[in-house]
N, C-alpha and C positions, 0 to 999 in steps of 0.2 A: 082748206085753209092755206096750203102752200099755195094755189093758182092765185088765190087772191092776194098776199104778199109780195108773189112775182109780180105782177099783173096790175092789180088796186081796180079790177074789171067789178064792176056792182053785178054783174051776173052771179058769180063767188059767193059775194058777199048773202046775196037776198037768200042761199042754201042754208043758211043760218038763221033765218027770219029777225024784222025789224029790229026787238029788242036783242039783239046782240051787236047791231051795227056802232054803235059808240065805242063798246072793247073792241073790235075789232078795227077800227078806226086806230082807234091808241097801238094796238101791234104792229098794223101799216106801219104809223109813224117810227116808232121804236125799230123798226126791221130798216125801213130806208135810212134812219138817224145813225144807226150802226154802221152801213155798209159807207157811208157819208163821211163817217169820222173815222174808217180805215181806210180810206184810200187819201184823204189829209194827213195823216201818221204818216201814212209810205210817201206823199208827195209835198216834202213843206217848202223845197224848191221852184219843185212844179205854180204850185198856188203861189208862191211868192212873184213867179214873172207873169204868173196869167192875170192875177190879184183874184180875190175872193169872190163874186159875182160870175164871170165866164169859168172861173176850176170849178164851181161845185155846179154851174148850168151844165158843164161836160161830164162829171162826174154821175148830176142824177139823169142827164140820157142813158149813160152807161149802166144805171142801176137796172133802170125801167127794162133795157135790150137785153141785158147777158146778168142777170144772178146766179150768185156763188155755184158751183157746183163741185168744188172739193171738199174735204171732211173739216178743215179749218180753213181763216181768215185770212191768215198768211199768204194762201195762195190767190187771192182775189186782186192784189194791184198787179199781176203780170196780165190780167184779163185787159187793165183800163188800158198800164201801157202800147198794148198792142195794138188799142184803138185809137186812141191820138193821135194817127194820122188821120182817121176819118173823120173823126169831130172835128180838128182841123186841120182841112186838107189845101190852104195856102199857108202853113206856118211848120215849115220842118224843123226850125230851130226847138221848137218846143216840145215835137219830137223825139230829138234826140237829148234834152236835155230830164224827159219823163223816162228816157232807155236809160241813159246815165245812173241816174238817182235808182232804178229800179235795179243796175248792174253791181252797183254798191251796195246795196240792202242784202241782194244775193250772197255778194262778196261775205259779208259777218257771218254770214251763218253756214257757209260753207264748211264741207268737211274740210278739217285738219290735214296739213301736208308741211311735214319739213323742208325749210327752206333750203338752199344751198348758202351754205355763207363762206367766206373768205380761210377758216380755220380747216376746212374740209380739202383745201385743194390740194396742199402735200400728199393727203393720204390716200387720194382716187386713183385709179386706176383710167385714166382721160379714154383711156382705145376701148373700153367698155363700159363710159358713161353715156345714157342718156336723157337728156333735157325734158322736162312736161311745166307745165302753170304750176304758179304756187296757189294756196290757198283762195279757190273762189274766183281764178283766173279766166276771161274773155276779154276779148276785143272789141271794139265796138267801131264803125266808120262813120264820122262824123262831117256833115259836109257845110257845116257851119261853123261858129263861135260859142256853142251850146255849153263846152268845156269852160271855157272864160267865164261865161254868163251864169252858171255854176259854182264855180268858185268864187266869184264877187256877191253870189246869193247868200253861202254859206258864211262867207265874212260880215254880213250885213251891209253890204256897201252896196250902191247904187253901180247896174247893173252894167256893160257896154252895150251897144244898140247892135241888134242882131245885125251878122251879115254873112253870106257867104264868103269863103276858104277859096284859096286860087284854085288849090289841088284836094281830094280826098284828105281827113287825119285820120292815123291809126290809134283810137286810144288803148290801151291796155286797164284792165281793172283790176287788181286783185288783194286781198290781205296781206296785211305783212304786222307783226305784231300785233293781233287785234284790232288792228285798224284798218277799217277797207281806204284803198288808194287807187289813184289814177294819172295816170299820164302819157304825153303823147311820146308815141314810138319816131323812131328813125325809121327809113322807110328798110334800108336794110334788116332792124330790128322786126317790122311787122311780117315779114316774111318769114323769119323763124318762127316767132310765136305764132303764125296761122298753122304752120305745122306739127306745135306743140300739145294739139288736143291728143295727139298721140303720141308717146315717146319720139325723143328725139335725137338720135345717136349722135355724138358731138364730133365725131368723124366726117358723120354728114355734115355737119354744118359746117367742120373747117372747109369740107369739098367743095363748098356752093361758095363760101367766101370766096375762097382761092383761084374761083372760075370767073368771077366779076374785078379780083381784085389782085390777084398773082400770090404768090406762097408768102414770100415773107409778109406781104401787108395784110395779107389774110387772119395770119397768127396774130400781129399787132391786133387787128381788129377783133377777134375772137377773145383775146386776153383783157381788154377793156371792155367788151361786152360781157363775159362771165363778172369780171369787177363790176359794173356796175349794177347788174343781176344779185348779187351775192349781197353789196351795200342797200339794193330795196328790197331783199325776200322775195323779189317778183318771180324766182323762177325753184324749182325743186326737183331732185333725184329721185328719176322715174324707177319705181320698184324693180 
């Protein structure tokens, strides 16, 4: 029963004899229908720039090649994500805007992590803090307008016309308030956060600043980077 639901091979099927092929027919349907209608839930960006005829002909190649193989649904659109480049492979905007939507979804349901905010700073001890992601926090490098073209989706507005970026963008994703967010890093800023998947001593970072950028302008820039870290919940005090 499962080869033929993966599959829809009538070899499967004929293990069943004739008169079972109509119910089994209806389960086909209902098992592709399903997996069809969770990967539109996870992608309504996605199908909004592809439009409904090429998202769901990419979606049931995707059925047909790779079914579920975790214990829930949930994990089944990081499968599609990761093939979007092969369904298709002259279009990286779309890409990166199936990573996006897929790094935000993450983002909600991420475990919980106190932000750092602004009320917290008097009372730290800065010589041994250090920096990690807030809530559901990655990076993502975008080398298009996939971000733009995402946000004009979710406003409902008509979209900008893809194109590539002079240079790489670093986006950042992560909760803040229950609300998954995102936006482009400074390229200074992507640097730290790449190294934030693991604590991040704040020492170090005044170090690195201060190597690029000399002491006093270092501290300037460290002081307006925790500001405005603290004002988006982007970043949190690594245990």
């Amino acid at each position: 029963m499962r080869q033929w639901l993966e599959t829809g091979d009538p070899d499967y099927a004929a293990h069943h004899g004739d008169a079972a092929r109509p119910g089994l027919d209806v389960y086909l349907n209902n098992y592709r229908t399903q997996l069809l209608h969770c990967l539109d839930q996870a992608f309504p960006r996605t199908h909004a720039w592809l439009g409904s005829e090429p998202f769901h002909a990419a979606a049931r190649c995707h059925i047909m090649a790779q079914p579920p193989s975790a214990w829930t649904l949930d994990a089944y659109p990081a499968s599609f994500a990761a093939e979007v480049g092969a369904l298709f492979p002259d279009d990286p905007v779309t890409h990166e805007i199936v990573r996006l939507e897929l790094a935000l979804a993450d983002a909600q349901t991420a475990a919980d992590r106190s932000p750092l905010t602004r009320a917290m700073f008097v009372d730290l001890d800065w010589d041994h803090v250090a920096l990690t992601h807030a809530s559901g926090g990655q990076i993502l490098r975008h080398f298009s307008n996939a971000a733009e073209i995402w946000s004009a989706l979710s406003r409902a507005e008509s979209p900008p016309v893809a194109k590539t970026v002079e240079g790489p963008a670093d986006i950042l994703v992560w909760r803040s308030k229950w609300v998954p967010c995102f936006r482009t890093l400074d390229p200074d800023e992507a640097e730290l956060f790449a190294q934030m998947t693991a604590p991040l001593p704040f020492t170090d970072m005044c170090t690195q600043l201060a190597q690029k950028l000399g002491e006093q302008a270092a501290l300037e820039r460290a002081g307006l980077l925790l500001a405005r870290w603290a004002d988006d919940g982007a970043v949190s005090i690594a245990p």
